[in-house]
N, C-alpha and C positions, 0 to 999 in steps of 0.2 A: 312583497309578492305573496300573497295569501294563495290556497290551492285547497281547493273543495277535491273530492277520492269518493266516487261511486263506485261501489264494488257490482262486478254483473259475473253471471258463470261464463261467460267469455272474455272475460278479463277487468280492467278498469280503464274507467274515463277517468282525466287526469284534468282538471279547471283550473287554470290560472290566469294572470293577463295575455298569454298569446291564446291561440286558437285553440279547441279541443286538440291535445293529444289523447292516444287509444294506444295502449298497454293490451296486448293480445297473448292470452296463455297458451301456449302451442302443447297441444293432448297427443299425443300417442298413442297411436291406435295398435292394437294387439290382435290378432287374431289367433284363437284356440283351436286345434285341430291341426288335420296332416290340410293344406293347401290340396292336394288332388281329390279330396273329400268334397271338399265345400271352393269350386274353380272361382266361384263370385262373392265378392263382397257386396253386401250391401248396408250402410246407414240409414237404419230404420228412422233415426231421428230429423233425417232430412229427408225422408221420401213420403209424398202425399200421395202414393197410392191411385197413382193416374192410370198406373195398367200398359205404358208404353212399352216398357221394357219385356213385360212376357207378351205383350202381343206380337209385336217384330224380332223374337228374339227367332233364326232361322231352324232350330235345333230342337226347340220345345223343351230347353233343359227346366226353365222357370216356367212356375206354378203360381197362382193368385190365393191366398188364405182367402178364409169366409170375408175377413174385413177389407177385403182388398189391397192388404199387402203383397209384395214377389219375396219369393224365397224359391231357393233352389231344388227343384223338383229331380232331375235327372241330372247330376252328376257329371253322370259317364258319359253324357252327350254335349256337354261344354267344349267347343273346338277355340276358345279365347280370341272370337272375331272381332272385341269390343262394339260391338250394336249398342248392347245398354249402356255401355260407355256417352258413345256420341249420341244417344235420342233423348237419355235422361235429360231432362231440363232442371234437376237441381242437384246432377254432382250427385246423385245419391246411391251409386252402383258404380260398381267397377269390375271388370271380368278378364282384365290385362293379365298376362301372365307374368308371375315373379323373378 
């Protein structure tokens, strides 16, 4: 039983005679700061920048960069309704409280 090992930044594929297995590195996400600073998280790396999330967000706490990314504009206007939660369509925001 021979086993070919592609390494990818989300883990490794694992080749042998059964079917792909997938080896998944589970990352740990950290966030820097007091949480009532910054009420939303957002993963920049999984957000394309479609604009759903500050356009529905009720509050206007989020703001659009030049590039069309959200980032949190107003804070103190964060009521943690998760809107961006449920409209994101890739999981790339969360506004849940901890």
């Amino acid at each position: 039983m021979s086993e070919k090992i592609e390494r990818h930044r989300e883990g490794a594929i694992i080749k042998d005679d059964l079917p792909e297995k997938m080896e998944v590195e589970i990352n740990e996400v950290n966030t820097s700061g007091d949480y009532k600073e910054s009420p939303v998280y957002i993963y920049y790396t999984w957000c394309k920048k479609c604009g759903i999330c500050v356009e529905f967000c009720p509050t206007h706490c989020l703001g659009s960069k030049p590039d069309g990314s959200p980032f949190v504009e107003h804070p103190e206007k964060c009521i943690h309704c998760e809107t961006c939660d449920r409209l994101c369509p890739d999981f790339a925001i969360t506004g849940a409280k901890r």
